[in-house]
ChimeraX commands (.cxc) that place a marker at each C-alpha (Angstrom):
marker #1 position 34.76,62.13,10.52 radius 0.5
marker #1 position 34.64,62.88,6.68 radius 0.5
marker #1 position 36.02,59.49,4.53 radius 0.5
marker #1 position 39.14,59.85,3.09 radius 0.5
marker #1 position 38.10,59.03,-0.46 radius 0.5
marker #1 position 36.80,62.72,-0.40 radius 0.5
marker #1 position 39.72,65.17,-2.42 radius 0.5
marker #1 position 40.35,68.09,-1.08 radius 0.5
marker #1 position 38.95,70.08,-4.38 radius 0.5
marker #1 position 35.85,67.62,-3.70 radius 0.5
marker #1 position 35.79,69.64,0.13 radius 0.5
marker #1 position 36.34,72.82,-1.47 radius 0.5
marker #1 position 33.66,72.79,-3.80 radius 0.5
marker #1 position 31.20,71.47,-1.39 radius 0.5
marker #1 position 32.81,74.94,0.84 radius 0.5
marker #1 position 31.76,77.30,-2.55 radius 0.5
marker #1 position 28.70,75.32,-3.49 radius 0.5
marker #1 position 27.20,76.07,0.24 radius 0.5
marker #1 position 28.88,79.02,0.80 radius 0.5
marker #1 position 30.05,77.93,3.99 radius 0.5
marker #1 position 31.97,80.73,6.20 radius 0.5
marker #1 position 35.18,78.55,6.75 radius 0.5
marker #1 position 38.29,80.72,7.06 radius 0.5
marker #1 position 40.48,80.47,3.60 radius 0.5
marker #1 position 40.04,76.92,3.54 radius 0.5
marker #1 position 42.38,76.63,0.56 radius 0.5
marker #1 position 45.47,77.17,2.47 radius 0.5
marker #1 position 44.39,74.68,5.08 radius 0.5
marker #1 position 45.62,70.93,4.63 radius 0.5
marker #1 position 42.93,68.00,3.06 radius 0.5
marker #1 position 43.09,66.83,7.00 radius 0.5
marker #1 position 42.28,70.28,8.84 radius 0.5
marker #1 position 39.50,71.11,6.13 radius 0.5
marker #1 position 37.98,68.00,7.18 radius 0.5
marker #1 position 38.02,68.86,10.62 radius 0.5
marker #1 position 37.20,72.31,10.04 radius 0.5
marker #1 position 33.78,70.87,7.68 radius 0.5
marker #1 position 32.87,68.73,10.32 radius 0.5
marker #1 position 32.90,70.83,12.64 radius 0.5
marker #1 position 30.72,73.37,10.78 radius 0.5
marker #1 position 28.39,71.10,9.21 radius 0.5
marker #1 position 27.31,69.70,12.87 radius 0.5
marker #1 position 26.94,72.36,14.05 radius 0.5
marker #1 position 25.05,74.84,11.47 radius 0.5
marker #1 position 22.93,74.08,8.70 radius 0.5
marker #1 position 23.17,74.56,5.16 radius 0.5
marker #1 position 21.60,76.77,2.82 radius 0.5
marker #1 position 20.02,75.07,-0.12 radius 0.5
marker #1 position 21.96,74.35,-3.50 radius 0.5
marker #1 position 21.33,73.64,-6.92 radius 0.5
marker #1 position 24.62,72.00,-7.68 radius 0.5
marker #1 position 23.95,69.11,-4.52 radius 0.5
marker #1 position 20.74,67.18,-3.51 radius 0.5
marker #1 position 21.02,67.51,-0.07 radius 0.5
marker #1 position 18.46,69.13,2.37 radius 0.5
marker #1 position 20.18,69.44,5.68 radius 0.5
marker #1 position 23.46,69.25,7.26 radius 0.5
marker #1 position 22.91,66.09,8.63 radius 0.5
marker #1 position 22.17,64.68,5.15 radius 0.5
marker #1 position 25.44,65.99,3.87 radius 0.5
marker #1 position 27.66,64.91,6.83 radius 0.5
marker #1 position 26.36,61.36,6.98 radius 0.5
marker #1 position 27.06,61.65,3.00 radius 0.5
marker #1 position 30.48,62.92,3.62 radius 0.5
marker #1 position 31.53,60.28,5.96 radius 0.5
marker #1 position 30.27,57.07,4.30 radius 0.5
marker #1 position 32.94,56.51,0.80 radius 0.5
marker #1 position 32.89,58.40,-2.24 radius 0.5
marker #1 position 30.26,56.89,-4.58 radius 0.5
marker #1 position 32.01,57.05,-7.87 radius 0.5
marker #1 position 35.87,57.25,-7.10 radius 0.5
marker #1 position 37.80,58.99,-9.96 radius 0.5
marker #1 position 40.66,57.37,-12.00 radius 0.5
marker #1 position 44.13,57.45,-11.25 radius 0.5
marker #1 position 46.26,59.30,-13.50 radius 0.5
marker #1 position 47.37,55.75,-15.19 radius 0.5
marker #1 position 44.07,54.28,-15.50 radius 0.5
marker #1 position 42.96,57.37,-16.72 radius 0.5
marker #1 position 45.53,57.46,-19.77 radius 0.5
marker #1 position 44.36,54.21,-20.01 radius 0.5
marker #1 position 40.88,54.73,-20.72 radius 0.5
marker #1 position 41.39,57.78,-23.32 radius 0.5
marker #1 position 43.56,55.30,-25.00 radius 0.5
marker #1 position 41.21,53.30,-25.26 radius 0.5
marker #1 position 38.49,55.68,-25.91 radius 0.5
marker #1 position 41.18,57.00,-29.23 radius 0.5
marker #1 position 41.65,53.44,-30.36 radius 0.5
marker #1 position 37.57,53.29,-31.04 radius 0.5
marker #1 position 36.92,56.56,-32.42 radius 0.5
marker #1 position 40.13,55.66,-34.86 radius 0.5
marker #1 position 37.95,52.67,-35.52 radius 0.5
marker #1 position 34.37,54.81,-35.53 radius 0.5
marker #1 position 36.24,57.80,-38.13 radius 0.5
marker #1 position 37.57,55.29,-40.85 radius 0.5
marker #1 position 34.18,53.93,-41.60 radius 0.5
marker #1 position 33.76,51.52,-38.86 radius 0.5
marker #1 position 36.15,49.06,-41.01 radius 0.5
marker #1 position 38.05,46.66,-38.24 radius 0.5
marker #1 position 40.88,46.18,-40.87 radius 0.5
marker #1 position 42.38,50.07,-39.62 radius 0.5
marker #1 position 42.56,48.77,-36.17 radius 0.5
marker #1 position 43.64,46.51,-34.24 radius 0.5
marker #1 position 40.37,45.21,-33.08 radius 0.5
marker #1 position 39.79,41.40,-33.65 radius 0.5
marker #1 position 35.79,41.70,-34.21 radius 0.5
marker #1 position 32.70,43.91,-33.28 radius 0.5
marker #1 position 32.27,42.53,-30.46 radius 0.5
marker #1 position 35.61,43.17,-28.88 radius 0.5
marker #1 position 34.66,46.70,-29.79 radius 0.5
marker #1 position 31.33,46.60,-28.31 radius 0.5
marker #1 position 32.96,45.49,-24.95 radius 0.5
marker #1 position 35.48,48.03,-24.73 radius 0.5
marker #1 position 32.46,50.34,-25.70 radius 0.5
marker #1 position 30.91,49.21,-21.94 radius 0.5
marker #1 position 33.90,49.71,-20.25 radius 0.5
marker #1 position 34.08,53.09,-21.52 radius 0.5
marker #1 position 30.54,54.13,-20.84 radius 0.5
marker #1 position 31.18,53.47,-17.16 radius 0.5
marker #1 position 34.01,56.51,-17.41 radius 0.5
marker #1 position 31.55,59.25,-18.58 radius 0.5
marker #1 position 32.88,61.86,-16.47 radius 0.5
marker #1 position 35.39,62.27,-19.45 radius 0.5
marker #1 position 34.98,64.18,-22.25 radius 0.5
marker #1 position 37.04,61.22,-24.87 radius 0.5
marker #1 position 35.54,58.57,-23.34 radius 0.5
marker #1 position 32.05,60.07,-23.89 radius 0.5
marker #1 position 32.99,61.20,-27.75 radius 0.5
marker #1 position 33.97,57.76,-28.38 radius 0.5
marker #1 position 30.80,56.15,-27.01 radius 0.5
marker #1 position 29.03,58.32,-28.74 radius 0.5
marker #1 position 30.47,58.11,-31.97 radius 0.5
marker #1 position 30.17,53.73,-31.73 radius 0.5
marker #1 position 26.46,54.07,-30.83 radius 0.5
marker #1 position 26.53,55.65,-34.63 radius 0.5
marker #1 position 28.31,52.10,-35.46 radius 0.5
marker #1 position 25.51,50.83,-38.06 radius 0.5
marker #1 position 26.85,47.07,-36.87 radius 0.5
marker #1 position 26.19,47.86,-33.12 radius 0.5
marker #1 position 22.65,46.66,-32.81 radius 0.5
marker #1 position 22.54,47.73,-28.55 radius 0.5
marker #1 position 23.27,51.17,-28.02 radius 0.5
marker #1 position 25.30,51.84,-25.28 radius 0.5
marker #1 position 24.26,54.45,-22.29 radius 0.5
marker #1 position 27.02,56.77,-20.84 radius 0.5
marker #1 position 26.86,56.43,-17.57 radius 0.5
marker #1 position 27.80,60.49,-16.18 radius 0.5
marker #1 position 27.74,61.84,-12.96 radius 0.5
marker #1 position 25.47,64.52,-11.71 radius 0.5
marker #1 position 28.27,66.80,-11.53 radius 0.5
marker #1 position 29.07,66.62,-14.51 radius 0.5
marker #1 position 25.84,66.68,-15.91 radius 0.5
marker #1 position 25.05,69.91,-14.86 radius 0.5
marker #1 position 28.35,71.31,-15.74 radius 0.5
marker #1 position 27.76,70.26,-19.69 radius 0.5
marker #1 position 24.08,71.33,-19.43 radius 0.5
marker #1 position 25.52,74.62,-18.18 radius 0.5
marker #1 position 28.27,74.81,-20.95 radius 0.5
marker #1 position 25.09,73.99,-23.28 radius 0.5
marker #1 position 23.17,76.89,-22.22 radius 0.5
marker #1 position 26.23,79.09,-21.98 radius 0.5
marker #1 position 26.69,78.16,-26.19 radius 0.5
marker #1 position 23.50,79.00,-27.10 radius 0.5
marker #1 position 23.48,82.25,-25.30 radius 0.5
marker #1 position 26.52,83.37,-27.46 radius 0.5
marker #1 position 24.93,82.29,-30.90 radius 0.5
marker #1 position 23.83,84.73,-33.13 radius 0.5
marker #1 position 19.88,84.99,-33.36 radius 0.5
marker #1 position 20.74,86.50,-37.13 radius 0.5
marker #1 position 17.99,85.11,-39.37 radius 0.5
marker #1 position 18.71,86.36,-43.09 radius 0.5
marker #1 position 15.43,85.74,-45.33 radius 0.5
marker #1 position 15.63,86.40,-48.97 radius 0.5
marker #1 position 12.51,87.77,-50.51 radius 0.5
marker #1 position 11.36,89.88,-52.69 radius 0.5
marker #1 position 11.44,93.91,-51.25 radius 0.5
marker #1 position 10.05,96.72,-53.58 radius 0.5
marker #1 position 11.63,100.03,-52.57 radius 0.5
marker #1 position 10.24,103.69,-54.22 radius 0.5
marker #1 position 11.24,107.02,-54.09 radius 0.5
marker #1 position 8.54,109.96,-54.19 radius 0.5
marker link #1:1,2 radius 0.2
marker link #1:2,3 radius 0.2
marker link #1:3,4 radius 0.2
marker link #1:4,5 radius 0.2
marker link #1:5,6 radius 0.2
marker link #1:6,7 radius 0.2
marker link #1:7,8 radius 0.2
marker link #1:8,9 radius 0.2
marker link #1:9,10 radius 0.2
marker link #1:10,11 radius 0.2
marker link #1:11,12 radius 0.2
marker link #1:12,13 radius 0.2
marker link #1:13,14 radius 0.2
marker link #1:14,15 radius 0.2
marker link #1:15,16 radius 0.2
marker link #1:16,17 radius 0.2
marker link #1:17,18 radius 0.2
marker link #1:18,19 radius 0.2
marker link #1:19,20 radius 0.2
marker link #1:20,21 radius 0.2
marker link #1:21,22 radius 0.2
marker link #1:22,23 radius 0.2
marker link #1:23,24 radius 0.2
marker link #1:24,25 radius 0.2
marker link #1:25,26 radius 0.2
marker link #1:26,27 radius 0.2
marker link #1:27,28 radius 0.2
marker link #1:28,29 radius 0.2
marker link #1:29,30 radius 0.2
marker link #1:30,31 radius 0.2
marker link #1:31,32 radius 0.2
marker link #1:32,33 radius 0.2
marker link #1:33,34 radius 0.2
marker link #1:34,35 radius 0.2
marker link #1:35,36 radius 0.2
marker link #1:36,37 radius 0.2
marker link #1:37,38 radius 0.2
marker link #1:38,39 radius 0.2
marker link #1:39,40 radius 0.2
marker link #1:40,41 radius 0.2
marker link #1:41,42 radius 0.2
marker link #1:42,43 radius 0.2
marker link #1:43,44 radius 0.2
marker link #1:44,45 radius 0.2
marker link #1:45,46 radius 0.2
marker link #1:46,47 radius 0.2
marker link #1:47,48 radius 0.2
marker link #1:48,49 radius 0.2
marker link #1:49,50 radius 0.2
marker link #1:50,51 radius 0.2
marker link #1:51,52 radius 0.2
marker link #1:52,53 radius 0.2
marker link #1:53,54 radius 0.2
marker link #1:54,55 radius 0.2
marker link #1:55,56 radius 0.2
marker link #1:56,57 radius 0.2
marker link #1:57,58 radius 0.2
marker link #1:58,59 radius 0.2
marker link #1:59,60 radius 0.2
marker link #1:60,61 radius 0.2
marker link #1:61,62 radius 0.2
marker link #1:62,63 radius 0.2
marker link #1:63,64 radius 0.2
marker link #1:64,65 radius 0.2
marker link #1:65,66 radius 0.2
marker link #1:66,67 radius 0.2
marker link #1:67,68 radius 0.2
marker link #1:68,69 radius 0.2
marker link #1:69,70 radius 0.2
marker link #1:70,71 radius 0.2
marker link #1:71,72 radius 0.2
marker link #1:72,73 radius 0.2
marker link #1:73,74 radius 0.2
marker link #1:74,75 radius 0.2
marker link #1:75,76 radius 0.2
marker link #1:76,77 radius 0.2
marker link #1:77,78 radius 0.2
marker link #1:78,79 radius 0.2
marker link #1:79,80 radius 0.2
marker link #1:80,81 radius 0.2
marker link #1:81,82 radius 0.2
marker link #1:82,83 radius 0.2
marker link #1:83,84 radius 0.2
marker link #1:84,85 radius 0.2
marker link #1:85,86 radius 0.2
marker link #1:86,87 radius 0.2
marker link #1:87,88 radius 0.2
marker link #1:88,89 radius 0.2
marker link #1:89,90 radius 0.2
marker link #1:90,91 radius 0.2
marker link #1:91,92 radius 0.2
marker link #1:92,93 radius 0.2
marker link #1:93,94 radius 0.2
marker link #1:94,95 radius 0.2
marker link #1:95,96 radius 0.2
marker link #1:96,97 radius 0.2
marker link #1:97,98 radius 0.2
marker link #1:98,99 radius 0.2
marker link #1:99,100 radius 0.2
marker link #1:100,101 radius 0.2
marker link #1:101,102 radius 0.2
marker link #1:102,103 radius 0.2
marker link #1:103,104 radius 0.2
marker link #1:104,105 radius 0.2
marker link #1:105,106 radius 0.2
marker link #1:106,107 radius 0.2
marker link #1:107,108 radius 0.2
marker link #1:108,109 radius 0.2
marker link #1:109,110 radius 0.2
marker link #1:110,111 radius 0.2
marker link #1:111,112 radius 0.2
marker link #1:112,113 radius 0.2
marker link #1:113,114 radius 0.2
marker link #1:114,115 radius 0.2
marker link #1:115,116 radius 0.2
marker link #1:116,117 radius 0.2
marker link #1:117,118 radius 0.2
marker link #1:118,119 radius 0.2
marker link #1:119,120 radius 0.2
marker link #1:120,121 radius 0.2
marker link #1:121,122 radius 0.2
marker link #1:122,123 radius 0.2
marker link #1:123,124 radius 0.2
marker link #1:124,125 radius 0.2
marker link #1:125,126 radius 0.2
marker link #1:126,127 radius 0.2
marker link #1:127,128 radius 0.2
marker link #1:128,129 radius 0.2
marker link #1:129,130 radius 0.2
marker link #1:130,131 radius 0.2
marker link #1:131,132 radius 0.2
marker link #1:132,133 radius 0.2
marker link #1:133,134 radius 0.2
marker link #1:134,135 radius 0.2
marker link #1:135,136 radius 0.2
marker link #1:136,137 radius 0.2
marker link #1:137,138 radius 0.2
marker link #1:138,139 radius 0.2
marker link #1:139,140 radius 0.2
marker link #1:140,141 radius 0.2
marker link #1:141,142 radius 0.2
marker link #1:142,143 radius 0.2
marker link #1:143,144 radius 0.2
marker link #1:144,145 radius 0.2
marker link #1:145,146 radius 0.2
marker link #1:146,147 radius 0.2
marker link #1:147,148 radius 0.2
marker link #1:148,149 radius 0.2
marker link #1:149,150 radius 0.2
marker link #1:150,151 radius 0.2
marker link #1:151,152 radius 0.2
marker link #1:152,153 radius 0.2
marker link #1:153,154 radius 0.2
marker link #1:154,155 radius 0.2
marker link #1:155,156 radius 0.2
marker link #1:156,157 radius 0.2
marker link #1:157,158 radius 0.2
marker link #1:158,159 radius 0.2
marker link #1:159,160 radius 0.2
marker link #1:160,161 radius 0.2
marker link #1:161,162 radius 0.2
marker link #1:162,163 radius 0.2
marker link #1:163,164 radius 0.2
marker link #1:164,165 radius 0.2
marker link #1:165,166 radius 0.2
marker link #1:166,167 radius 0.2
marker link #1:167,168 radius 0.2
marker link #1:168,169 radius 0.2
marker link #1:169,170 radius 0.2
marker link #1:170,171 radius 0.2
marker link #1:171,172 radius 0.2
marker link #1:172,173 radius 0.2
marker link #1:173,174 radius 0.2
marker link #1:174,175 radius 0.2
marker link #1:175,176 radius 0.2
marker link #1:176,177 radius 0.2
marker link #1:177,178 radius 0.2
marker link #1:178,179 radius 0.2
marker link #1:179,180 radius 0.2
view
């Protein structure tokens, strides 16, 4: 049986990702897609995908019915934590002075740094980290920690950007034009 820690859009993705021929498993409830995946994954296999790391279906059932590694916020820790994350990068954009905040000292800020980093997964939290590793005073950088999910998805929003730019080089030199 698939853990309960999985969401349902966790289930559905893993349905798109694989392709999986499950019947419109969006109108089905979290508890029959679980049934519905566990039934398919034992008994076909999976193509291969670049989004997961998983080989077989075996791999991605046992997977599925151990916890979810990295279980996501709840919406008021989550507030939380981009609270947080504004509070430092209000502190980071007025010159890294402590007397804008209400930080008592650098190393208050530093901690809250950490306890951001481990919330990578979103987009504030990540600004502000990045932003205090800039922090002239912060002698140990801190390292983001961000899933592979969501690695991929900003290394495909990165590719995506560069696609769009304009390869428009203008060069200014010296052109000598004559009419016969």
């Amino acid at each position: 049986m698939i853990h309960k820690s999985f969401t349902k859009k966790d289930l559905l993705d893993l349905i798109d990702a694989y392709e999986m021929e499950i019947e419109d498993p969006k109108s089905l409830s979290k508890k029959d897609l679980q049934i519905q995946l566990d039934d398919y994954l034992q008994l076909s296999d999976i193509p291969f995908s670049t989004e997961y790391d998983f080989n077989c279906s075996g791999d991605l059932l046992e997977y599925l019915k151990n916890e979810k590694p990295n279980i996501d916020l709840n919406y008021k820790e989550k507030g939380e934590m981009i609270t947080l994350a504004k509070r430092i990068l209000k502190y980071t954009r007025n010159g890294y002075s402590i007397a804008f905040t209400d930080f008592l000292d650098i190393e208050g800020i530093y901690q809250k740094g950490i306890l951001l980093a481990n919330h990578g997964d979103i987009p504030t939290c990540r600004r502000a980290v990045d932003e205090l590793n800039k922090d002239p005073k912060i002698r140990n950088k801190i390292e983001v920690k961000i899933s592979s999910k969501v690695k991929k998805e900003i290394e495909k929003k990165k590719i995506n950007k560069e696609s769009l730019n304009n390869r428009y080089k203008c060069e200014k030199k010296y052109v000598c034009i004559s009419f016969d």
